[in-house]
Backbone as JSON Lines, residues from 0, in Angstrom:
{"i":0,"aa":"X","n":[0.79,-88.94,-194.51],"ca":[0.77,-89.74,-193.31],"c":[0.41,-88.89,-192.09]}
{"i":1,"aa":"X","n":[0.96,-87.91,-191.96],"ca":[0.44,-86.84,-190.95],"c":[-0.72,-86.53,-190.77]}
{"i":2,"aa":"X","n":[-1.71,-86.49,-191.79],"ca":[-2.77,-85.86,-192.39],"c":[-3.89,-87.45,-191.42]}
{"i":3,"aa":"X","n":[-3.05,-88.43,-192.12],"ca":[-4.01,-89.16,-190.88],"c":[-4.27,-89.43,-189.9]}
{"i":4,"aa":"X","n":[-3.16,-89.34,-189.57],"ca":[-2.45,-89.28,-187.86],"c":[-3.6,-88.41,-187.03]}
{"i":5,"aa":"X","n":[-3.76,-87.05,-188.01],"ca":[-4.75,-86.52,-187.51],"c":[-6.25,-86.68,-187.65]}
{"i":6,"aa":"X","n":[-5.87,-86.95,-188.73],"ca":[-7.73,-87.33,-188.58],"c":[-7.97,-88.56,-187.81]}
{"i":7,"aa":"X","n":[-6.85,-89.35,-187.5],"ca":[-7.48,-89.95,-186.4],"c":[-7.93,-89.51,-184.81]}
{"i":8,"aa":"X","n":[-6.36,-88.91,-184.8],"ca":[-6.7,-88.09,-183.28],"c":[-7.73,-87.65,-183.39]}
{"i":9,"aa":"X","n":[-8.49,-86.29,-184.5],"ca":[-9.82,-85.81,-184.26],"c":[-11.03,-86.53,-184.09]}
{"i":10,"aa":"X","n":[-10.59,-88.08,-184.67],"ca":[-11.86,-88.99,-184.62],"c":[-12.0,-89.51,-183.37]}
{"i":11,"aa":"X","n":[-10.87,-89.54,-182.1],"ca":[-10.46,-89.98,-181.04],"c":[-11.26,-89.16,-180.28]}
{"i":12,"aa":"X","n":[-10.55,-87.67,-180.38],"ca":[-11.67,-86.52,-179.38],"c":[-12.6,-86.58,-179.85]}
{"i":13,"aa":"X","n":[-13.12,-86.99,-180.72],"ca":[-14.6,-86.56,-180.97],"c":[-15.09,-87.77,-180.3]}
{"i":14,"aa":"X","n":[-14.81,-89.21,-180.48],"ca":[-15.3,-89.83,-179.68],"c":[-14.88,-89.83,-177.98]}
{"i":15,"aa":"X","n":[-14.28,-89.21,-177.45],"ca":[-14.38,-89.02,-176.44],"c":[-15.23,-88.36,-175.9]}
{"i":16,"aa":"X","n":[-15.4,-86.83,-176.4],"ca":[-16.22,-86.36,-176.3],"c":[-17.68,-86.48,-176.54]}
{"i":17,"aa":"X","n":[-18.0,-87.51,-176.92],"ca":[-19.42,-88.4,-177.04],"c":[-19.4,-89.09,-175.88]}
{"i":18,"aa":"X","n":[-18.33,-89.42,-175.41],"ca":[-18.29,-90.56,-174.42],"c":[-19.02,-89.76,-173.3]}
{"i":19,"aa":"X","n":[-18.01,-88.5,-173.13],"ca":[-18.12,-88.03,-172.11],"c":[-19.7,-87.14,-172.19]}
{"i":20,"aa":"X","n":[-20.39,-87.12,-173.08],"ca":[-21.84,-86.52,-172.71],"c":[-22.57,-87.42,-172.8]}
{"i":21,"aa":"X","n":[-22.42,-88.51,-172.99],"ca":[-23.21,-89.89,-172.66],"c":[-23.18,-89.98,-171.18]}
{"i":22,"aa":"X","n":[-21.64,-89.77,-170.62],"ca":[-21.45,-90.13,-169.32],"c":[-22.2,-89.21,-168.64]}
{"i":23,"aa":"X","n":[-22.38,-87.72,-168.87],"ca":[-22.38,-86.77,-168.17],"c":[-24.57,-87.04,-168.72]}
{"i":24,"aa":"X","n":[-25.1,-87.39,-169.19],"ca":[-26.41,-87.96,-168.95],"c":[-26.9,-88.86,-168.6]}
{"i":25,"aa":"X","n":[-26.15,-90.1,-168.61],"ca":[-26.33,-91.19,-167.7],"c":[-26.76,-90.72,-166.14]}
{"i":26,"aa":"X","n":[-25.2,-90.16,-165.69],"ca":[-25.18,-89.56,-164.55],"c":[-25.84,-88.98,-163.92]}
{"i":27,"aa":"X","n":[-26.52,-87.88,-164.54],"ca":[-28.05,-87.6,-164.67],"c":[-28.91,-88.04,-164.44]}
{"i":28,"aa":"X","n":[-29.79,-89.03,-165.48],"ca":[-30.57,-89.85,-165.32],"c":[-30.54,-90.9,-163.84]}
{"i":29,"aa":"X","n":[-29.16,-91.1,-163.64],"ca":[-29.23,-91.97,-162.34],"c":[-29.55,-91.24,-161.02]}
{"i":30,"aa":"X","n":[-29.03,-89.85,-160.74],"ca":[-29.21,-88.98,-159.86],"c":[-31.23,-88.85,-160.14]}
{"i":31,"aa":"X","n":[-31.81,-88.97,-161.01],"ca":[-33.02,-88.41,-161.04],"c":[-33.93,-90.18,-160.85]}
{"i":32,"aa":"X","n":[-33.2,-91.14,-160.76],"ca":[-33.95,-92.73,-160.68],"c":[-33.31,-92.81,-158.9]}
{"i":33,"aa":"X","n":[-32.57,-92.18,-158.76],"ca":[-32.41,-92.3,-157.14],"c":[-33.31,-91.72,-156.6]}
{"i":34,"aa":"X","n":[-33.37,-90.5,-157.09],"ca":[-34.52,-89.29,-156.33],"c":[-35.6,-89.48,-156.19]}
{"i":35,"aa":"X","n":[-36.28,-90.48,-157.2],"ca":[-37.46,-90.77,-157.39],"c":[-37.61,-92.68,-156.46]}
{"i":36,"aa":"X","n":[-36.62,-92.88,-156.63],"ca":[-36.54,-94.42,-155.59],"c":[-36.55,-93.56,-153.83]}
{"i":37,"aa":"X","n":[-35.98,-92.94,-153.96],"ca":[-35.75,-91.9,-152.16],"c":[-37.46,-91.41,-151.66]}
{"i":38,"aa":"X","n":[-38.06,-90.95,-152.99],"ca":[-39.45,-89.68,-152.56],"c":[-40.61,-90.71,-153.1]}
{"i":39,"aa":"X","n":[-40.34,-91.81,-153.91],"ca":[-41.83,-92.75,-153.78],"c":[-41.93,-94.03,-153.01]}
{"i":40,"aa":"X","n":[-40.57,-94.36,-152.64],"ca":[-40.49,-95.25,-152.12],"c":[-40.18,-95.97,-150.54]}
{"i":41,"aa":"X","n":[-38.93,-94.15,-150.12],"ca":[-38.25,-94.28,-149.07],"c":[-37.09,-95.05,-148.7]}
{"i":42,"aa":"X","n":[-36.28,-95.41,-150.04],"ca":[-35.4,-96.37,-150.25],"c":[-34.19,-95.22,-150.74]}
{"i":43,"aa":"X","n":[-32.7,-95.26,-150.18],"ca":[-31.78,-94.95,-150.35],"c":[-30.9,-95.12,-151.32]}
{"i":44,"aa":"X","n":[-30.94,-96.26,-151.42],"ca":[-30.17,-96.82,-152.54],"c":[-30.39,-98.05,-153.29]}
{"i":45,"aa":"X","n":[-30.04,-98.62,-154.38],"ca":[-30.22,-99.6,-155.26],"c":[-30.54,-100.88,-154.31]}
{"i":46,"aa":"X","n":[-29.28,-100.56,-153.51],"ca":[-28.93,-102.0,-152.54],"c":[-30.27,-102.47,-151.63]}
{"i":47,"aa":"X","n":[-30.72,-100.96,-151.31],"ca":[-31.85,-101.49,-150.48],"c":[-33.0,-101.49,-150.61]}
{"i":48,"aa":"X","n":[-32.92,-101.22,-152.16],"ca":[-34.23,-101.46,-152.91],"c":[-34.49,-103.13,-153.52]}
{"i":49,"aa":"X","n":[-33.34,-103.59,-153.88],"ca":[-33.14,-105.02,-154.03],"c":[-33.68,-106.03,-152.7]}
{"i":50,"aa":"X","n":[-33.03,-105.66,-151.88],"ca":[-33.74,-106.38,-150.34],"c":[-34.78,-105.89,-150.27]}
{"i":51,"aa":"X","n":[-35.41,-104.75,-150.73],"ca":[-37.07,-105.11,-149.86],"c":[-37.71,-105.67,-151.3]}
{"i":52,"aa":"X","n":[-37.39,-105.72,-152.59],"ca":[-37.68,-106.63,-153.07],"c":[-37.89,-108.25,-153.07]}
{"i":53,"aa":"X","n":[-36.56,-108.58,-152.65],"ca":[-35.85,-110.01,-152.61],"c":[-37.01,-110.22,-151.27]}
{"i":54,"aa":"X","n":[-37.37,-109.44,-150.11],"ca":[-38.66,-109.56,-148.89],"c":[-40.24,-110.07,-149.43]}
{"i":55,"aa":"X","n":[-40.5,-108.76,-150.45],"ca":[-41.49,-108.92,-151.42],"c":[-41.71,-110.17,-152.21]}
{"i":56,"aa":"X","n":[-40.85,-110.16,-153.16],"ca":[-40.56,-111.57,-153.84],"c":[-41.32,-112.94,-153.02]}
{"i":57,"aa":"X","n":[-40.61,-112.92,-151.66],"ca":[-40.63,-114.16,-150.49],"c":[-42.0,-113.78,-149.89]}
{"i":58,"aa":"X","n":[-42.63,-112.5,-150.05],"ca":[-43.75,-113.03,-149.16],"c":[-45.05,-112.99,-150.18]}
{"i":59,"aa":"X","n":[-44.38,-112.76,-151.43],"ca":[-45.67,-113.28,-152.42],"c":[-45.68,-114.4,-152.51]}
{"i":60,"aa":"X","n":[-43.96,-115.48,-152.73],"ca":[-44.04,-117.11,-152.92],"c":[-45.04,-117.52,-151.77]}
{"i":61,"aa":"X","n":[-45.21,-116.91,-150.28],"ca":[-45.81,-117.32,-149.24],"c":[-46.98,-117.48,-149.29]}
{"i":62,"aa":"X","n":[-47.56,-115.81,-150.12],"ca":[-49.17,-116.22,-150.16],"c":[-49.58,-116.76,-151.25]}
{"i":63,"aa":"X","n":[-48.86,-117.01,-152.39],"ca":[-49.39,-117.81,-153.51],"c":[-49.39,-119.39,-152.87]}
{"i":64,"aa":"X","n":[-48.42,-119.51,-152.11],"ca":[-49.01,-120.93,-151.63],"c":[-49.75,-121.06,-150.59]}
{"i":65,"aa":"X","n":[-50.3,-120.08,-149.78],"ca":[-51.33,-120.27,-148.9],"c":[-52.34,-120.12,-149.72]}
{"i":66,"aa":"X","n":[-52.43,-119.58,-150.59],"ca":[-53.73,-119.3,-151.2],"c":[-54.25,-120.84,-152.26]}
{"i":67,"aa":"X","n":[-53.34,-121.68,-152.51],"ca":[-53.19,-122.81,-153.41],"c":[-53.61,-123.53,-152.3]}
{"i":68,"aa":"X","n":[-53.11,-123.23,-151.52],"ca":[-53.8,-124.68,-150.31],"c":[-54.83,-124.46,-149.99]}
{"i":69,"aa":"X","n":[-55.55,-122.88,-149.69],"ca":[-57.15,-123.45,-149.5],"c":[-57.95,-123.02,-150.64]}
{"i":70,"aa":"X","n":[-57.34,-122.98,-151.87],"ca":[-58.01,-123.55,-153.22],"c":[-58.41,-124.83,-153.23]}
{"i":71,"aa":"X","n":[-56.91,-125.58,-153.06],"ca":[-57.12,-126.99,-153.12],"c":[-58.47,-127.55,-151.62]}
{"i":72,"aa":"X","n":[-58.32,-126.85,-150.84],"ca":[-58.78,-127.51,-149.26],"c":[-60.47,-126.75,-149.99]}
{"i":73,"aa":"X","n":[-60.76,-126.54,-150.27],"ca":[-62.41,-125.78,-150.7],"c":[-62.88,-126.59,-151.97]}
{"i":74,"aa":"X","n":[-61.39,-127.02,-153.16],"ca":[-62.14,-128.12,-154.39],"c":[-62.64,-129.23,-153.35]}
{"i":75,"aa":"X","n":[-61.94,-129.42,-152.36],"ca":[-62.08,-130.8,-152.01],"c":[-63.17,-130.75,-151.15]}
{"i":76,"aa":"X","n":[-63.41,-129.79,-150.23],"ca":[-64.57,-129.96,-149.26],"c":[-65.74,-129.97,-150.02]}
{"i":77,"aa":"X","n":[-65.72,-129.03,-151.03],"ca":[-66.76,-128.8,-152.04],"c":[-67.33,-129.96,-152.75]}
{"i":78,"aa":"X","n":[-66.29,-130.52,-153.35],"ca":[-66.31,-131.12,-154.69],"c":[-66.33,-130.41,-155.78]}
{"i":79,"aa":"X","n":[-65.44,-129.52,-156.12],"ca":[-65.27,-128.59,-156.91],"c":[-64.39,-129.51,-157.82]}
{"i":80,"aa":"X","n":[-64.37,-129.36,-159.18],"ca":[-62.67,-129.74,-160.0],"c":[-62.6,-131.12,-160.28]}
């Protein structure tokens, strides 16, 4: 019974210790997706990379529909369609 006791504990640290170099490259990786959001983009953080998205987003819906209206306004003057 002892004997498992321990081999569990060792199965415990060992998965901890997975945990923790998963964590400790994540961490990593996020420090190096910031750095690269900061030096190509000029964006600080996640947060304010989302808003000039969510900006983006809104001013493509804008010109996809300006651009639909004088599609439509050119079939029609034309007689296109």
């Amino acid at each position: 019974m002892t004997r498992d006791i321990e081999r569990e504990l060792a199965d415990f640290r060992s998965k901890i210790e997975q945990a923790k170099t998963e964590l400790n490259r994540l961490e990593g990786e996020e420090k190096v997706l910031l750095k690269r959001l900061k030096d190509d983009h000029g964006l600080k953080s996640v947060e304010e990379a989302k808003k000039v998205l969510l900006t983006l987003n809104r001013d493509i819906d804008k010109l996809d529909t300006e651009l639909e209206e004088k599609l439509i306004y050119i079939e029609e003057k034309y007689e296109f369609g």
